[in-house]
Structures are given as structure tokens and as C-alpha cells.
N, C-alpha and C positions, 0 to 999 in steps of 0.2 A: 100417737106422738112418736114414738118407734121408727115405726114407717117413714115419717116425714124428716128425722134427721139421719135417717140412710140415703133416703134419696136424694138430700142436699147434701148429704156429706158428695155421693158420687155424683152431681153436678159438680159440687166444688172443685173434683180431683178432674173433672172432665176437659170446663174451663184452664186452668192451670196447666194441664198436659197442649191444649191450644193456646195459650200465650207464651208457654216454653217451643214448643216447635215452630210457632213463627218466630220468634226474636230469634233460635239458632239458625234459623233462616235467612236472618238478615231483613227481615220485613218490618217498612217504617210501621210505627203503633198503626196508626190511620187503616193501615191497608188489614193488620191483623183486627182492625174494632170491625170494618167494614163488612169481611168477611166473617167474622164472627155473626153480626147484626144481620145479615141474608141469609144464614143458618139458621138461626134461633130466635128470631122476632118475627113469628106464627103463632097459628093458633089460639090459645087464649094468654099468649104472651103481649097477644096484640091490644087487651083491655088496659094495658099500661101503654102512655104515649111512648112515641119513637124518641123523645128528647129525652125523659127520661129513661128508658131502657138503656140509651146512649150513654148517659151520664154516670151510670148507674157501672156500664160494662167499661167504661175508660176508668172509674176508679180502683175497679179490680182490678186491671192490667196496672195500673200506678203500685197498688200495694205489692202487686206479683214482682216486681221490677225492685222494688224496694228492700222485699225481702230477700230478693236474688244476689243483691247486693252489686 
């Protein structure tokens, strides 16, 4: 159990550090989900559909945005 909240703590911080450097980018969400989702929707990321992965990674950049204030 250890193990598995380090390595989502450092997904989490991963994610986060890429929805901060797009948006200081100036990049519409769309272009940072897109890019995100050609990055990281492989391997056995792929047993989850593309809509939801989708769904899933546009609510994290919502909360990221949210808390960004």
C-alpha cells in the first residue's frame, strides 16, 4: 500500500506540473487534454476507454484550474 500512494502521490505532482506549464503557456485546455492523452493513454492505460480516460483527465485539469484560483 506504501508503494502505491508514492507513486500516485508522484503521478499526481506529474500531472499538475503539465497542466501548470500549459496554461502558463497560454494553451486552450483542449490542446493541453490532447496532449496529455497522446502521452499517457498506452499501455495498460488502454484497458480503460478513451472517453473515459478523457473525462477523467479534463476533471483534473478543472479541479487544477480551480484551485489555481
Amino acid at each position: 500500500v506504501k508503494g502505491y500512494f508514492t507513486l500516485a502521490l508522484e503521478w499526481a505532482n506529474r500531472f499538475r506540473s503539465e497542466f501548470s506549464d500549459g496554461i502558463k503557456k497560454g494553451e486552450p485546455d483542449q490542446k493541453i487534454l490532447e496532449r496529455m492523452a497522446a502521452k499517457y493513454y498506452q499501455g495498460k492505460i488502454k484497458l480503460q476507454p478513451l472517453s473515459v480516460f478523457m473525462g477523467n483527465l479534463t476533471a483534473m485539469l478543472s479541479a487544477f484550474k480551480r484551485e489555481m484560483g
